[in-house]
N, CA, C and O atoms as a GROMACS GRO file, in nm:
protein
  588
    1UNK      N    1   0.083  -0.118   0.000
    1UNK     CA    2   0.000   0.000   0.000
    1UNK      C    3   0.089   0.125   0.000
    1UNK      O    4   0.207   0.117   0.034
    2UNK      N    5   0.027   0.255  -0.042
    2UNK     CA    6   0.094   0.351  -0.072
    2UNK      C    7   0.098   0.437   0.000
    2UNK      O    8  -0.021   0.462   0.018
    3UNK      N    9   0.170   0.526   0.076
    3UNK     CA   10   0.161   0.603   0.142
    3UNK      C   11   0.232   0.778   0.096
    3UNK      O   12   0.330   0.831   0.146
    4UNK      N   13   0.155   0.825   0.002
    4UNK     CA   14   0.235   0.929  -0.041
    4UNK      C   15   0.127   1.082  -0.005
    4UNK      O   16   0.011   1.112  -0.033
    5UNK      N   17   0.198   1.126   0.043
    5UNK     CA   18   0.104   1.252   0.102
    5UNK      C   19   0.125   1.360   0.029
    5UNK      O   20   0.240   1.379  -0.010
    6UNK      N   21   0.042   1.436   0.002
    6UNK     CA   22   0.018   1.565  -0.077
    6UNK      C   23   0.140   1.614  -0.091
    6UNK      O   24   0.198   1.604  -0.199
    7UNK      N   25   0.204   1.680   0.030
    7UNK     CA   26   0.340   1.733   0.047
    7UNK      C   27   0.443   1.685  -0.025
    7UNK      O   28   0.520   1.766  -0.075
    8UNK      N   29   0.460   1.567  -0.041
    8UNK     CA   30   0.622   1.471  -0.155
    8UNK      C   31   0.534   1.562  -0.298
    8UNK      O   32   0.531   1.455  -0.359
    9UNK      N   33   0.486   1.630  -0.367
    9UNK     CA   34   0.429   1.632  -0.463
    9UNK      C   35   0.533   1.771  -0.490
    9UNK      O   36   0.560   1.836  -0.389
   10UNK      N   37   0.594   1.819  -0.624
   10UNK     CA   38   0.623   1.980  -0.616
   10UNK      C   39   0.534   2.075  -0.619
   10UNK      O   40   0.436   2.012  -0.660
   11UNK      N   41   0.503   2.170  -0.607
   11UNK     CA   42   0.403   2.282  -0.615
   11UNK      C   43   0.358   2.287  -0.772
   11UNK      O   44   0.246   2.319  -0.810
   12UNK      N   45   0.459   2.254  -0.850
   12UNK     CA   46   0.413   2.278  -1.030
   12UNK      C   47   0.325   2.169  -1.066
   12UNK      O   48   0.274   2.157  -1.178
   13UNK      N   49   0.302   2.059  -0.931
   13UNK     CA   50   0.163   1.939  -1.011
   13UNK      C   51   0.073   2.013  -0.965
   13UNK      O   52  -0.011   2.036  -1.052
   14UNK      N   53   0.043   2.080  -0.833
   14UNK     CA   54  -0.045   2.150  -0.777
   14UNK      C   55  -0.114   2.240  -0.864
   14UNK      O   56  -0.235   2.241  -0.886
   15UNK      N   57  -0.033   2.309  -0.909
   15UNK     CA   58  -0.088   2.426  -1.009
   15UNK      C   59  -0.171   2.358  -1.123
   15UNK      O   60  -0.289   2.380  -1.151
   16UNK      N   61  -0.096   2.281  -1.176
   16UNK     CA   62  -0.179   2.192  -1.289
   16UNK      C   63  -0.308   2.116  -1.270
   16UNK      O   64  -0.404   2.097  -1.344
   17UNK      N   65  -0.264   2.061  -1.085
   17UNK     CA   66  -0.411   2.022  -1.101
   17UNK      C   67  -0.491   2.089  -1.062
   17UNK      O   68  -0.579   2.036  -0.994
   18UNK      N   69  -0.495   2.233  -1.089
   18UNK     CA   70  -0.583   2.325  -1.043
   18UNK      C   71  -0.612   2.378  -1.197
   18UNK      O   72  -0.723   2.421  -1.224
   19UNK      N   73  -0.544   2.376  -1.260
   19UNK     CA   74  -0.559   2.402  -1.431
   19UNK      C   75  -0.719   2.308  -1.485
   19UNK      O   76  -0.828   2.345  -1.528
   20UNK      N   77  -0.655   2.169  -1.452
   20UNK     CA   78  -0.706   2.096  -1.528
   20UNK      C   79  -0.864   2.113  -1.448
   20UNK      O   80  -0.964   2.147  -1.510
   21UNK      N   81  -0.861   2.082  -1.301
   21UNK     CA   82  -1.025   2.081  -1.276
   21UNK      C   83  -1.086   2.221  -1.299
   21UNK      O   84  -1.207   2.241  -1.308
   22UNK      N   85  -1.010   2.295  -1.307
   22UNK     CA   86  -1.090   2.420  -1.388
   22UNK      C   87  -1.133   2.391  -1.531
   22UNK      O   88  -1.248   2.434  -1.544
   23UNK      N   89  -1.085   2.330  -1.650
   23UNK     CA   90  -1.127   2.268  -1.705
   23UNK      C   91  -1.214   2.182  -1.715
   23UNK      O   92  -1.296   2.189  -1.806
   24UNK      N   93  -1.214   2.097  -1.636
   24UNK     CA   94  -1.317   2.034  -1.588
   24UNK      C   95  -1.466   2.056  -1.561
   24UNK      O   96  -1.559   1.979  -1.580
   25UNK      N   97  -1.465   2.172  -1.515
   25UNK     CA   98  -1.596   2.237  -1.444
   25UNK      C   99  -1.617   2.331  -1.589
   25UNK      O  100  -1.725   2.355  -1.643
   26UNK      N  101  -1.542   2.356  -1.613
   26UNK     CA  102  -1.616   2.454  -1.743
   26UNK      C  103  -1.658   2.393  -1.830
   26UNK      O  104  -1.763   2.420  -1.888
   27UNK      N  105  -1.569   2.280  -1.862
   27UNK     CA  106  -1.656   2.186  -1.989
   27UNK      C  107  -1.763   2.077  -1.930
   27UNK      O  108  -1.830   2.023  -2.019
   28UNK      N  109  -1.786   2.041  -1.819
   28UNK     CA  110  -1.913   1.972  -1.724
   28UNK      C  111  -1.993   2.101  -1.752
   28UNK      O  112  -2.052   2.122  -1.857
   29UNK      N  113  -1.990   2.168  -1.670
   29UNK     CA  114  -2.105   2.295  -1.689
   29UNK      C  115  -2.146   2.358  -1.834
   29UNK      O  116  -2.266   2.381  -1.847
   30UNK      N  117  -2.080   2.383  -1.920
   30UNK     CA  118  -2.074   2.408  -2.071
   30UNK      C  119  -2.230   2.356  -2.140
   30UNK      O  120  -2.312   2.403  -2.219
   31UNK      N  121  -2.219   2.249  -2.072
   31UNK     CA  122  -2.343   2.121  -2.137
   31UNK      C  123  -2.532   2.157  -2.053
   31UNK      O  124  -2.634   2.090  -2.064
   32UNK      N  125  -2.505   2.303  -1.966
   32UNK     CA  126  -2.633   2.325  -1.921
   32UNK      C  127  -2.676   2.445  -1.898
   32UNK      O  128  -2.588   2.502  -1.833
   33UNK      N  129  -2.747   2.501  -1.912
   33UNK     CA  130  -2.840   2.650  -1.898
   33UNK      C  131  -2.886   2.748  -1.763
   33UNK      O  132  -2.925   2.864  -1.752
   34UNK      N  133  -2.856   2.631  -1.664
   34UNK     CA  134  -2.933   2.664  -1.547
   34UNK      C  135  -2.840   2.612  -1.444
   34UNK      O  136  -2.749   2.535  -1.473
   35UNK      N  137  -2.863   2.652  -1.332
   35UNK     CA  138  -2.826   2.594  -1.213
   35UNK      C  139  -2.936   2.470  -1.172
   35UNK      O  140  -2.885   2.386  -1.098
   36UNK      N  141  -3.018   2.455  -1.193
   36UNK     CA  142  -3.117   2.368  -1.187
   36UNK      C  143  -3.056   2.228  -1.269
   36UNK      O  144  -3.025   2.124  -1.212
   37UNK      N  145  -3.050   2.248  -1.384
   37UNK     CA  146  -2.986   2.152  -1.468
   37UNK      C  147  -2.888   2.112  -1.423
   37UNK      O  148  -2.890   1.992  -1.395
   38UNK      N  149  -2.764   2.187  -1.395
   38UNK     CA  150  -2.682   2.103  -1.354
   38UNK      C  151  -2.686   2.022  -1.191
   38UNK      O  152  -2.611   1.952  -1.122
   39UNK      N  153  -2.806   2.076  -1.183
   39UNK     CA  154  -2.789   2.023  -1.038
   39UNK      C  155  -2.874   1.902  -1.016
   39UNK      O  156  -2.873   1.828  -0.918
   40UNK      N  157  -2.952   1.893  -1.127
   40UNK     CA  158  -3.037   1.722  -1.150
   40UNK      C  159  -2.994   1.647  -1.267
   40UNK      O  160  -3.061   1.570  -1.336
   41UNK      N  161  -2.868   1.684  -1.280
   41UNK     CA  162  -2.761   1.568  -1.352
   41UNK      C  163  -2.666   1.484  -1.247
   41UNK      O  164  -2.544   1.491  -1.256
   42UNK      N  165  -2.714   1.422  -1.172
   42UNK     CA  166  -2.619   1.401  -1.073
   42UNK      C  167  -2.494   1.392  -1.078
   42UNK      O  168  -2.408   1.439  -1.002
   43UNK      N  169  -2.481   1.317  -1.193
   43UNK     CA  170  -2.317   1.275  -1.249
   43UNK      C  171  -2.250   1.390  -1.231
   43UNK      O  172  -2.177   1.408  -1.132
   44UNK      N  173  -2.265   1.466  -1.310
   44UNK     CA  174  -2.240   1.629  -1.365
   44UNK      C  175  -2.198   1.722  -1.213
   44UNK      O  176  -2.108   1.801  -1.185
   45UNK      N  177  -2.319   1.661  -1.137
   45UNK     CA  178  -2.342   1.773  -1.020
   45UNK      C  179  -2.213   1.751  -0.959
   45UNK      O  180  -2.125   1.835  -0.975
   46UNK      N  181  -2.194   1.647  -0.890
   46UNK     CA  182  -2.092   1.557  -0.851
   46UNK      C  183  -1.948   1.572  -0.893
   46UNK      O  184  -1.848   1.558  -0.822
   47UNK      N  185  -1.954   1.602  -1.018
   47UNK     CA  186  -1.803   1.575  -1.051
   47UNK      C  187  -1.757   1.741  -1.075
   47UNK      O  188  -1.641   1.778  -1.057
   48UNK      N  189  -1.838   1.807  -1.108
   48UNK     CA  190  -1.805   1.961  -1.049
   48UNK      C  191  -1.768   1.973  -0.918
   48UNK      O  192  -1.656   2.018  -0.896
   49UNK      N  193  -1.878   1.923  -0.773
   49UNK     CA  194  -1.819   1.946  -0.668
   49UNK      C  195  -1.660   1.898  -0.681
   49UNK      O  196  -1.568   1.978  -0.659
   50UNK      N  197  -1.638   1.772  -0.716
   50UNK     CA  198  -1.533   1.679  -0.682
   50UNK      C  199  -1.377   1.800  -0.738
   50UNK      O  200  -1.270   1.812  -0.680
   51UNK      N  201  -1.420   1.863  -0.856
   51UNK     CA  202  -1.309   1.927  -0.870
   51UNK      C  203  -1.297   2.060  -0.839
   51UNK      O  204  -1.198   2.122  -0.878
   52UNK      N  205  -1.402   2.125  -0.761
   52UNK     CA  206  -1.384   2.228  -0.661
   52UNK      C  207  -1.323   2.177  -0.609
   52UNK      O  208  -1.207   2.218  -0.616
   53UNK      N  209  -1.347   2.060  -0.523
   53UNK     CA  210  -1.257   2.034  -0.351
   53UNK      C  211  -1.096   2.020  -0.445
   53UNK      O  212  -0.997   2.064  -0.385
   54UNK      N  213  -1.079   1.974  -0.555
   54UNK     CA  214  -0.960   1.957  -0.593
   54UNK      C  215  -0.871   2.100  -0.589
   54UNK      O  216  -0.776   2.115  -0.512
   55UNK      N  217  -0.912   2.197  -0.679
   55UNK     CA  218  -0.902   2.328  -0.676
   55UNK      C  219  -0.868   2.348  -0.497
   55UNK      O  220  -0.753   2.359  -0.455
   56UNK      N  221  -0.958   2.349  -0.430
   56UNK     CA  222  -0.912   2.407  -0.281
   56UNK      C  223  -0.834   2.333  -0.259
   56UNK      O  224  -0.726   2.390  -0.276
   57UNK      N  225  -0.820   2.225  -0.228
   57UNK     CA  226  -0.688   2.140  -0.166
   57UNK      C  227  -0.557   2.137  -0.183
   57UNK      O  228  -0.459   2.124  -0.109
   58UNK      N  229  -0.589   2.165  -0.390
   58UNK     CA  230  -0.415   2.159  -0.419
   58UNK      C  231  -0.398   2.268  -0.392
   58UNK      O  232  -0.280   2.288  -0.364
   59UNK      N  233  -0.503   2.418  -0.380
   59UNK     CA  234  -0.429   2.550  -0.360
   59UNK      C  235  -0.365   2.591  -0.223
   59UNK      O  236  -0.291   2.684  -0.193
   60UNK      N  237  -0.417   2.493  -0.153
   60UNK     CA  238  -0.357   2.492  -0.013
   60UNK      C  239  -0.172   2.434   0.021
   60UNK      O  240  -0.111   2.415   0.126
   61UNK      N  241  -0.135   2.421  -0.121
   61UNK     CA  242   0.009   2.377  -0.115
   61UNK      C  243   0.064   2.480  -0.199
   61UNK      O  244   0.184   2.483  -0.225
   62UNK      N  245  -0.009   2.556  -0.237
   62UNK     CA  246   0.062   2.648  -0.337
   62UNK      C  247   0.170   2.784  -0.249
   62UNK      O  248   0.128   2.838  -0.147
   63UNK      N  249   0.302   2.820  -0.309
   63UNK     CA  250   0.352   2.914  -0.207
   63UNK      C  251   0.235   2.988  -0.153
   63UNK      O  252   0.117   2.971  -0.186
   64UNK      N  253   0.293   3.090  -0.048
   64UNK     CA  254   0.259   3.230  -0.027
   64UNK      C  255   0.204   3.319  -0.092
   64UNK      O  256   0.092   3.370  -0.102
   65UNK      N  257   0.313   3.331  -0.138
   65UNK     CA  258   0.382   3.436  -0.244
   65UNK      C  259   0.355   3.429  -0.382
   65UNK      O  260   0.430   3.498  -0.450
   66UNK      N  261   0.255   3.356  -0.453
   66UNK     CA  262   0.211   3.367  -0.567
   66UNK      C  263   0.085   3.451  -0.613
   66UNK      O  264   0.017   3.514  -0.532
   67UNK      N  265   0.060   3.449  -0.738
   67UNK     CA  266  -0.056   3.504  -0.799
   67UNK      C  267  -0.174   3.470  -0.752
   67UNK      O  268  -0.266   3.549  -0.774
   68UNK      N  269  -0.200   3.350  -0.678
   68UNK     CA  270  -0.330   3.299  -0.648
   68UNK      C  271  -0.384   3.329  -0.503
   68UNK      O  272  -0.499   3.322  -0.459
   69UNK      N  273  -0.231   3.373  -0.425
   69UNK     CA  274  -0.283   3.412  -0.285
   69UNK      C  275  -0.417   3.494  -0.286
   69UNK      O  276  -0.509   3.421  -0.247
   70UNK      N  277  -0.460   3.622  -0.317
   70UNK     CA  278  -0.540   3.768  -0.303
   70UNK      C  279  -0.644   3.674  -0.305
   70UNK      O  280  -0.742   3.728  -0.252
   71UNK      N  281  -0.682   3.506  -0.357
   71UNK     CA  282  -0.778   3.467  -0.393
   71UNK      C  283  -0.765   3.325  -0.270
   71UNK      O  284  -0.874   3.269  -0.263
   72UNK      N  285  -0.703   3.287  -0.218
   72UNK     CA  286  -0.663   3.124  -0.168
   72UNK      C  287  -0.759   3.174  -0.061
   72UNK      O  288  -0.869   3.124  -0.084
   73UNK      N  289  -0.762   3.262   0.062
   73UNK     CA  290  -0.886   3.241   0.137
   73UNK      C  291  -0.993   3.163   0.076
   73UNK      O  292  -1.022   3.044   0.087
   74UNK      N  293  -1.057   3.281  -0.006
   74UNK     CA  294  -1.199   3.223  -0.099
   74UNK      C  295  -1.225   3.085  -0.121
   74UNK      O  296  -1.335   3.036  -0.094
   75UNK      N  297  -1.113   3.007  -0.178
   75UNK     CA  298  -1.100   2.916  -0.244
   75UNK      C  299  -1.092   2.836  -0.173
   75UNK      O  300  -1.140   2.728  -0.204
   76UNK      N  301  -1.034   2.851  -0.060
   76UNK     CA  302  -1.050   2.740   0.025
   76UNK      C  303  -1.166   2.727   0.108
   76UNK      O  304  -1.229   2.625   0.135
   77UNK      N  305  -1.184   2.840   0.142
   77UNK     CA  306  -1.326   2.868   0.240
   77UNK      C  307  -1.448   2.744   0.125
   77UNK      O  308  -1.505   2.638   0.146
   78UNK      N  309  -1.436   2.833   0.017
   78UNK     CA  310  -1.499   2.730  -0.116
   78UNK      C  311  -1.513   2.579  -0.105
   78UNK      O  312  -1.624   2.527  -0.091
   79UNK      N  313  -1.405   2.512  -0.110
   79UNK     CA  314  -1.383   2.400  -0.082
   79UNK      C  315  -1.391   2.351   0.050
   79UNK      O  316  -1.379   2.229   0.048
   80UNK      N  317  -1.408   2.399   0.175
   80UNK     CA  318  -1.450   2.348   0.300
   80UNK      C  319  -1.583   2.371   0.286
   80UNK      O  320  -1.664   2.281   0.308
   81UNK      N  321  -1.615   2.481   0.252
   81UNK     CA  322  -1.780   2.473   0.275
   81UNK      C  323  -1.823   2.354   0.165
   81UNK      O  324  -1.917   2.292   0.215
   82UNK      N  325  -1.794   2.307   0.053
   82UNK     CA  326  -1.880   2.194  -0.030
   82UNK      C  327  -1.829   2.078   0.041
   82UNK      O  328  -1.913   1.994   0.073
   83UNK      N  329  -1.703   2.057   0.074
   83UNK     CA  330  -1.635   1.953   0.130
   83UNK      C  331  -1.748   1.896   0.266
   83UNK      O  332  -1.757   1.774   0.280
   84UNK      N  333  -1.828   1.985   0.360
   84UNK     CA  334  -1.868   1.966   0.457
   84UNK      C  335  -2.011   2.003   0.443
   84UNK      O  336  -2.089   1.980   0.536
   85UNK      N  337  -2.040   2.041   0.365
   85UNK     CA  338  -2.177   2.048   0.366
   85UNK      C  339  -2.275   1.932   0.285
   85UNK      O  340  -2.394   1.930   0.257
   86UNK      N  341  -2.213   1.881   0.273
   86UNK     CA  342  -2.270   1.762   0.243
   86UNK      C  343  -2.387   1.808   0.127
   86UNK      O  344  -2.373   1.866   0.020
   87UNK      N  345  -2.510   1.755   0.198
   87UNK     CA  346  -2.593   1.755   0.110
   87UNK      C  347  -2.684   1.893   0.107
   87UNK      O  348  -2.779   1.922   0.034
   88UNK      N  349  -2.619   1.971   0.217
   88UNK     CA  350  -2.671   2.139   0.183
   88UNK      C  351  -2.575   2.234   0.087
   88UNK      O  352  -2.595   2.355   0.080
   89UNK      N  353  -2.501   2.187   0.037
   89UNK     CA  354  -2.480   2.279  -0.104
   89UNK      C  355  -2.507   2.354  -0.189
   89UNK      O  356  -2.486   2.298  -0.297
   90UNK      N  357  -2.555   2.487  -0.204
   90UNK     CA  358  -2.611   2.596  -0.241
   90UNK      C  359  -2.593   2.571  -0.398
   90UNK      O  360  -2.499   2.634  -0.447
   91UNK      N  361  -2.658   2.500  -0.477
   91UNK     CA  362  -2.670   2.506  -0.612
   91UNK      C  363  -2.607   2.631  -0.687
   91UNK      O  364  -2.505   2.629  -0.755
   92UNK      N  365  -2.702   2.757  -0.656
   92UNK     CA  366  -2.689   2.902  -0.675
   92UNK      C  367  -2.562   2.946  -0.641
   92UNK      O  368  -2.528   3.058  -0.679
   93UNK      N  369  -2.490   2.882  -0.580
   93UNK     CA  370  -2.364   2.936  -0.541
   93UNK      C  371  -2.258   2.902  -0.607
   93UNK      O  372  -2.185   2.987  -0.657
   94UNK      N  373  -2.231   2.754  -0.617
   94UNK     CA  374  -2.170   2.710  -0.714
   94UNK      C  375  -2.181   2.756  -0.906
   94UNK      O  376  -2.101   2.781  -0.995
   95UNK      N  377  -2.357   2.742  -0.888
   95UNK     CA  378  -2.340   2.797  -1.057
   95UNK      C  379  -2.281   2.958  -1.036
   95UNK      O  380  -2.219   2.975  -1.141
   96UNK      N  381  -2.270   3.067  -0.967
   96UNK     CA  382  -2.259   3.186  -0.951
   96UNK      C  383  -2.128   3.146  -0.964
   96UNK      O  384  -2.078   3.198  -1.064
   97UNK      N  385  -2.049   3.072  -0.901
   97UNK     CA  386  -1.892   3.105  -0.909
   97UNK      C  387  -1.804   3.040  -1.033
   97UNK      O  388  -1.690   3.068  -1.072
   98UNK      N  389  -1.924   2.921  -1.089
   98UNK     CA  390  -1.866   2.865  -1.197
   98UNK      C  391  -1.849   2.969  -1.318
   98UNK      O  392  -1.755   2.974  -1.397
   99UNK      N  393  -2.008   3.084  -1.310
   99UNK     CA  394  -2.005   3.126  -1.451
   99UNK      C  395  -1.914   3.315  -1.410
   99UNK      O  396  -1.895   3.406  -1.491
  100UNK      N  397  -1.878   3.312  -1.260
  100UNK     CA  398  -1.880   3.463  -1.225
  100UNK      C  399  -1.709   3.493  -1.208
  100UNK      O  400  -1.652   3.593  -1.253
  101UNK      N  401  -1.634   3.365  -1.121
  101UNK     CA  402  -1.493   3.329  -1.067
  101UNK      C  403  -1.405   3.248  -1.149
  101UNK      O  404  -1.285   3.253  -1.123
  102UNK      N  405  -1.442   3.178  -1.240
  102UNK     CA  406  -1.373   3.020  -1.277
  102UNK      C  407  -1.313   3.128  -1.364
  102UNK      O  408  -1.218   3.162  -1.294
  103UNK      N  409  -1.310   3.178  -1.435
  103UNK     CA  410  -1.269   3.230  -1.532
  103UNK      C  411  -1.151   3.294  -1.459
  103UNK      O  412  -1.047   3.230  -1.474
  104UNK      N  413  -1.142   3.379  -1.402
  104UNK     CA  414  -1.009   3.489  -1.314
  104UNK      C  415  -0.922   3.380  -1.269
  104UNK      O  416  -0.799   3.390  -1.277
  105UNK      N  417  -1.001   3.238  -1.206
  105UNK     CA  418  -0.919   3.152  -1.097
  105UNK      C  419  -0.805   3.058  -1.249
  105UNK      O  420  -0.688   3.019  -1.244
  106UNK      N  421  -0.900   3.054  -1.354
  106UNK     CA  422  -0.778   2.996  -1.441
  106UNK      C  423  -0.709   3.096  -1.521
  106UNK      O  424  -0.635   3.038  -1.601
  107UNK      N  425  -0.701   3.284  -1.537
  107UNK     CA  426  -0.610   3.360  -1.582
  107UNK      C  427  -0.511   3.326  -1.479
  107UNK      O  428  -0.398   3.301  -1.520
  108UNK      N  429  -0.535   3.319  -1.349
  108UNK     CA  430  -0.447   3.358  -1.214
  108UNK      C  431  -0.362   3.233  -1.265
  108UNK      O  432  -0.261   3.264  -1.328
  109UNK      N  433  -0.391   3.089  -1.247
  109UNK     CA  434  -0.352   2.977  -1.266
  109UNK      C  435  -0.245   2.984  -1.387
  109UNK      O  436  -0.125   2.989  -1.360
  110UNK      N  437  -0.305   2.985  -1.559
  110UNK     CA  438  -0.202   3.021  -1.631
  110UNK      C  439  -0.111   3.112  -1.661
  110UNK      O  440  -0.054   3.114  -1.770
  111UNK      N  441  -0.085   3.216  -1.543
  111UNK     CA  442  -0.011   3.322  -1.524
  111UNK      C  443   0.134   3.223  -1.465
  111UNK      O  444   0.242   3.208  -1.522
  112UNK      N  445   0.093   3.170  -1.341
  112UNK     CA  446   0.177   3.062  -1.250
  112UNK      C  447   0.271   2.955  -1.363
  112UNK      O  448   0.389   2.924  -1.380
  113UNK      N  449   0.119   2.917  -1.433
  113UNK     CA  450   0.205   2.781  -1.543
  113UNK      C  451   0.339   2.868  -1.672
  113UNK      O  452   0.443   2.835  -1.727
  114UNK      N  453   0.268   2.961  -1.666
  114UNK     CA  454   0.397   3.033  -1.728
  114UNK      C  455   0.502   3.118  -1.693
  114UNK      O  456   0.543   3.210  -1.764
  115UNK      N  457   0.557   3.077  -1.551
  115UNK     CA  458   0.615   3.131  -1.470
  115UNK      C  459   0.710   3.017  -1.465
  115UNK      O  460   0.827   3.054  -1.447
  116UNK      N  461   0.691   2.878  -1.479
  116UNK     CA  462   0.743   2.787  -1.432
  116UNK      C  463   0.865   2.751  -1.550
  116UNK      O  464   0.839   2.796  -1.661
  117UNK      N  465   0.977   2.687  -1.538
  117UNK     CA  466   1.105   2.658  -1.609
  117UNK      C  467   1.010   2.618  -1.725
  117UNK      O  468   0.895   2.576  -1.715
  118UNK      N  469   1.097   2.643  -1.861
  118UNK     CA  470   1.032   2.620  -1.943
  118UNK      C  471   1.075   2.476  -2.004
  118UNK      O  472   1.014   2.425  -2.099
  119UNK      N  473   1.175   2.420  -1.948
  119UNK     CA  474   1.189   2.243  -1.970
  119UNK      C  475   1.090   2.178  -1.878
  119UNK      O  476   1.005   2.109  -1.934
  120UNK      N  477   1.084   2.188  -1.764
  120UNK     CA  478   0.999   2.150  -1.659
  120UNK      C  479   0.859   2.166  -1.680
  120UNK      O  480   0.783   2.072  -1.659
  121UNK      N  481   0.814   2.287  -1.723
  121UNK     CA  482   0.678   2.321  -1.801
  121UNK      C  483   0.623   2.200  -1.880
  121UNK      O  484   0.527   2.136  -1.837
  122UNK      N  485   0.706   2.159  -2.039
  122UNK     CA  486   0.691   2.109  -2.090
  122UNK      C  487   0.724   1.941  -2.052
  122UNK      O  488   0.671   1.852  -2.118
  123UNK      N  489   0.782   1.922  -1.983
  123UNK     CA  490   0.778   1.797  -1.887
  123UNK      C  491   0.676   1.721  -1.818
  123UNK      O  492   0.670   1.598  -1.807
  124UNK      N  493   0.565   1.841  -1.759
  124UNK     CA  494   0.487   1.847  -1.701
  124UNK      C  495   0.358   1.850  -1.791
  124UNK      O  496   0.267   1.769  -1.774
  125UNK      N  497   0.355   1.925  -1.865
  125UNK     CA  498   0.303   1.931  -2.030
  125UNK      C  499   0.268   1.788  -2.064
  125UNK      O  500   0.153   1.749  -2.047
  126UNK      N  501   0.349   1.718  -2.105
  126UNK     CA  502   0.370   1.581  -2.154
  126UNK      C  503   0.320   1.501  -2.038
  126UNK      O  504   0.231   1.422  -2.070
  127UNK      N  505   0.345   1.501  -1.946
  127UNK     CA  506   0.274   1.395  -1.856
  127UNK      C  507   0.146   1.411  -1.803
  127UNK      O  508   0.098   1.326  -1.728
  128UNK      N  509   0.078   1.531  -1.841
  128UNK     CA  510  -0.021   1.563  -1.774
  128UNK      C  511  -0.146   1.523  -1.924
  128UNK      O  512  -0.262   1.483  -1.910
  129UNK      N  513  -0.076   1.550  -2.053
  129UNK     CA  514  -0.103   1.522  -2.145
  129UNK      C  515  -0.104   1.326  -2.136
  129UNK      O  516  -0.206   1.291  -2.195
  130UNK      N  517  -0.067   1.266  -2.111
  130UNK     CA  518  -0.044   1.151  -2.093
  130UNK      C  519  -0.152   1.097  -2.000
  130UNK      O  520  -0.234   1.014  -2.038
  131UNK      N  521  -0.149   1.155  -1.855
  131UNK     CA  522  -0.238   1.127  -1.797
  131UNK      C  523  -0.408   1.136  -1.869
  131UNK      O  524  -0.493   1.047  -1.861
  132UNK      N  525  -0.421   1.264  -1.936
  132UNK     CA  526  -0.559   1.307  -1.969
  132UNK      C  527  -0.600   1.275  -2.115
  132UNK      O  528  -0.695   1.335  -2.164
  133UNK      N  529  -0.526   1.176  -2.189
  133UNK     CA  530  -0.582   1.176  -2.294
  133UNK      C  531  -0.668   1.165  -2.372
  133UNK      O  532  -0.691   1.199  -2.488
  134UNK      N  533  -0.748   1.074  -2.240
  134UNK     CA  534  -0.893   1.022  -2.306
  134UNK      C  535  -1.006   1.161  -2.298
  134UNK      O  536  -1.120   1.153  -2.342
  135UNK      N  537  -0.945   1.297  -2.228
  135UNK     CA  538  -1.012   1.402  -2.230
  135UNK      C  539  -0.932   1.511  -2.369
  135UNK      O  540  -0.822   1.567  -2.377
  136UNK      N  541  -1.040   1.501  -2.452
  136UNK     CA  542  -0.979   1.553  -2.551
  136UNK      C  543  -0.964   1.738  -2.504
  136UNK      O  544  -0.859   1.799  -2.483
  137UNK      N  545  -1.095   1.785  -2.500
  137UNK     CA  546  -1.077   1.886  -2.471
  137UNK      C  547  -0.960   1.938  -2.360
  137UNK      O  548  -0.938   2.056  -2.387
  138UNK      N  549  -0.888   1.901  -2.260
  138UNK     CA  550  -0.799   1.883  -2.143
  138UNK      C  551  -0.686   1.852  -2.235
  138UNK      O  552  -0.592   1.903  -2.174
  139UNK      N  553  -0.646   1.809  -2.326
  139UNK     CA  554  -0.505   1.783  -2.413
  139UNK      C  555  -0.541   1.881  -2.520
  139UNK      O  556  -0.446   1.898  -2.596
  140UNK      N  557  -0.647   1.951  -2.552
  140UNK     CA  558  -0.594   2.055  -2.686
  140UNK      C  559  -0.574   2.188  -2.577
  140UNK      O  560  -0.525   2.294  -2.616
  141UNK      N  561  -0.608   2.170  -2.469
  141UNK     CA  562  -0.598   2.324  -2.374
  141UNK      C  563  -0.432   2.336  -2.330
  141UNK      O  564  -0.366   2.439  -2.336
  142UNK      N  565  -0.384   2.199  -2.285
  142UNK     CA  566  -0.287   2.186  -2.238
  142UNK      C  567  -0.149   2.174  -2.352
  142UNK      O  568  -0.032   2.193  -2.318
  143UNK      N  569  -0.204   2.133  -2.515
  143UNK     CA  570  -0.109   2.167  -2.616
  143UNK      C  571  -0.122   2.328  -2.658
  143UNK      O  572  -0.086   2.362  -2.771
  144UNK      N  573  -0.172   2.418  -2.569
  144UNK     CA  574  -0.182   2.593  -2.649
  144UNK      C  575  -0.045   2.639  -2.543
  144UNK      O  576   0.044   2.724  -2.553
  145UNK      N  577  -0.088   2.507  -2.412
  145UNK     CA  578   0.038   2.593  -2.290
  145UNK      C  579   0.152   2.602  -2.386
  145UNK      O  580   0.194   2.713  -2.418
  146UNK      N  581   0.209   2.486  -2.437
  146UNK     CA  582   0.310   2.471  -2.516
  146UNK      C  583   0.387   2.571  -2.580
  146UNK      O  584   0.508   2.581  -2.599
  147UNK      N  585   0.299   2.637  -2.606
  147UNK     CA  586   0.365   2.746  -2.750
  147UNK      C  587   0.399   2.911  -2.685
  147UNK      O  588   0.442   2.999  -2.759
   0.00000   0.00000   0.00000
């Protein structure tokens, strides 16, 4: 069994996987009109929360001192409140931040990814591409980092 804790991870997977479930939630949500809708798709509903809590968690390893701080309260507050609220989850709240925040939280994000060594970038590039292939949309976002 495995025992690898968040921390052994560098801060540049963190960022990415805050890339990608932003991705995530925009192209899950993309597919509905309403907060209503997405919220009696269960699948849908679900796997949006799942990559909020992702978003808060990995941002909780991210330095100090980066672009995403002015925002990491929020974001985490974000992710404890869905993390714990179980089945009181404010529909309205989530669609409000998907169609009002997601957008700033992934400029902030690809500001970071292009901050990072640019061998290491593309290192990271490639494996993250590797990991996500069967998500097409998630490998043509992650071949624009490239260039």
């Amino acid at each position: 069994m495995f025992d690898i804790s968040s921390t052994d991870r560098a801060t540049e997977f963190f960022i990415f996987d805050i890339y990608i479930a932003v991705l995530k939630i925009k192209h899950t949500a993309s597919k509905f009109n309403s907060t209503q809708e997405l919220f009696h798709s269960y699948t849908d509903w679900d796997s949006v929360i799942r990559e909020f809590e992702i978003i808060g968690k990995a941002n909780k390893y991210l330095p100090r001192d980066n672009l995403f701080e002015k925002d990491k309260t929020k974001v985490v507050d974000f992710r404890n409140y869905i993390t714990h609220a179980y089945f009181g989850i404010d529909p309205d709240r989530v669609w409000n931040i998907i169609n009002n925040n997601l957008d700033e939280i992934l400029d902030s994000v690809i500001k970071l990814i292009e901050n990072i060594d640019s061998d290491l970038k593309h290192e990271l590039i490639d494996s993250f591409i590797e990991d996500n292939k069967y998500l097409d949309f998630v490998v043509k976002e992650l071949e624009k980092l490239k260039r």
